[in-house]
DOTI-702926 format. One record per residue: x, z, y of N, C-alpha, C in turn; residue in one letter. Coordinates in steps of 0.2 Angstrom, whole numbers. Example, Ala and Ser with C-alpha at 12.3 -4.5 7.8 and 13.67 -1.06 7.14 Angstrom:
2
- n.X, n.Z, n.Y, ca.X, ca.Z, ca.Y, c.X, c.Z, c.Y, type
- 66, 39, -28, 62, 39, -22, 66, 39, -16, A
- 64, 35, -11, 68, 36, -5, 64, 39, 0, S
//
This chain:
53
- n.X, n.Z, n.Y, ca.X, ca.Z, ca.Y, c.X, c.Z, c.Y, type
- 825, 671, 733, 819, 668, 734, 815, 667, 728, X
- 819, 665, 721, 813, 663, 715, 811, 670, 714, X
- 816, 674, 713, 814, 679, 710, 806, 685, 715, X
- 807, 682, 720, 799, 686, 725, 796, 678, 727, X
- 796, 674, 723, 793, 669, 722, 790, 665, 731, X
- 795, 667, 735, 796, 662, 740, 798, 656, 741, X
- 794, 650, 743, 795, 644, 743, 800, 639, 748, X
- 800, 645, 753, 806, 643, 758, 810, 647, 758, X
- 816, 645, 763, 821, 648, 768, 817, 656, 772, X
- 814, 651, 778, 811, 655, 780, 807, 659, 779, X
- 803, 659, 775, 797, 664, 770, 806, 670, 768, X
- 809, 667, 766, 815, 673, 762, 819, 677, 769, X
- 821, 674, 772, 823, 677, 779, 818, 684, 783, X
- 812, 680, 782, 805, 685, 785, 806, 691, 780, X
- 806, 692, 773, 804, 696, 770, 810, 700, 767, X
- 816, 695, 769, 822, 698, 765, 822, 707, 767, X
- 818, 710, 772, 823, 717, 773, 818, 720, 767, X
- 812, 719, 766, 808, 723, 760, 811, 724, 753, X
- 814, 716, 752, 815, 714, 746, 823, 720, 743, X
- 828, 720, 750, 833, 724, 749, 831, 731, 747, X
- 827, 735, 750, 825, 741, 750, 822, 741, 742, X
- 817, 736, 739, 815, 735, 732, 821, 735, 729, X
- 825, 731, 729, 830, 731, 725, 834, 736, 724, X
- 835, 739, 729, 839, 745, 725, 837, 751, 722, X
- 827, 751, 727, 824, 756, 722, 826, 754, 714, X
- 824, 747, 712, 824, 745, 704, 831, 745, 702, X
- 836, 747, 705, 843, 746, 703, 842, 753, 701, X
- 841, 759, 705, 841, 766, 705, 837, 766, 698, X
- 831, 764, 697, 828, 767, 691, 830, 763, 687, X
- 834, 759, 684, 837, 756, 680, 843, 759, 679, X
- 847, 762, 682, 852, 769, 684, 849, 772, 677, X
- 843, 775, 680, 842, 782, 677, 841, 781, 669, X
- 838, 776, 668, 836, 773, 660, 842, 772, 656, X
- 849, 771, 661, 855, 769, 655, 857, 776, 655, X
- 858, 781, 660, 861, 786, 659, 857, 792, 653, X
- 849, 791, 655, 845, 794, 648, 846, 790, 642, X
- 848, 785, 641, 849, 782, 634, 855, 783, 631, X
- 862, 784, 637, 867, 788, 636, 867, 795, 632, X
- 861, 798, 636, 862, 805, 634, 860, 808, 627, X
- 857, 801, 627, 851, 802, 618, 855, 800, 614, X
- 860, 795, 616, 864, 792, 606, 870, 797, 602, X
- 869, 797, 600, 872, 801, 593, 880, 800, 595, X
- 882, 805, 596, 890, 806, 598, 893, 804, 591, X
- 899, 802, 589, 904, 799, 585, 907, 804, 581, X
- 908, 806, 576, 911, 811, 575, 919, 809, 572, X
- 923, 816, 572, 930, 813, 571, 933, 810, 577, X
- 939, 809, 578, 945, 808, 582, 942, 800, 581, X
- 945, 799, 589, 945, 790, 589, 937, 786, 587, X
- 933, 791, 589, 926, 785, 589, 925, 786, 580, X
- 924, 790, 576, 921, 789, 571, 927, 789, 564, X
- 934, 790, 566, 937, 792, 561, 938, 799, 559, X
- 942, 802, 552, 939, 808, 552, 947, 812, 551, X
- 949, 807, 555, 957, 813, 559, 956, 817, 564, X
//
């Protein structure tokens, strides 16, 4: 309800099916943003995360 800035119960009831459908779109594109940020950082070199065994 705070977050779509509904002041009631009802009002969040009425509009909840939208709000679902938004949310996962913004989940999905917040997906894509960690796995691109994943793809960009600099691998660790050496055994074990940065050791040079």
């Amino acid at each position: 309800m705070t977050r779509l800035g509904q002041s009631s119960t009802r009002a969040a009831l009425i509009y909840q099916h939208g709000s679902r459908k938004r949310e996962r779109e913004i989940a999905n594109g917040i997906d894509v943003m960690i796995v691109d940020a994943l793809k960009r950082r600099p691998r660790p070199k050496g055994h074990a995360g940065g050791t040079d065994g």
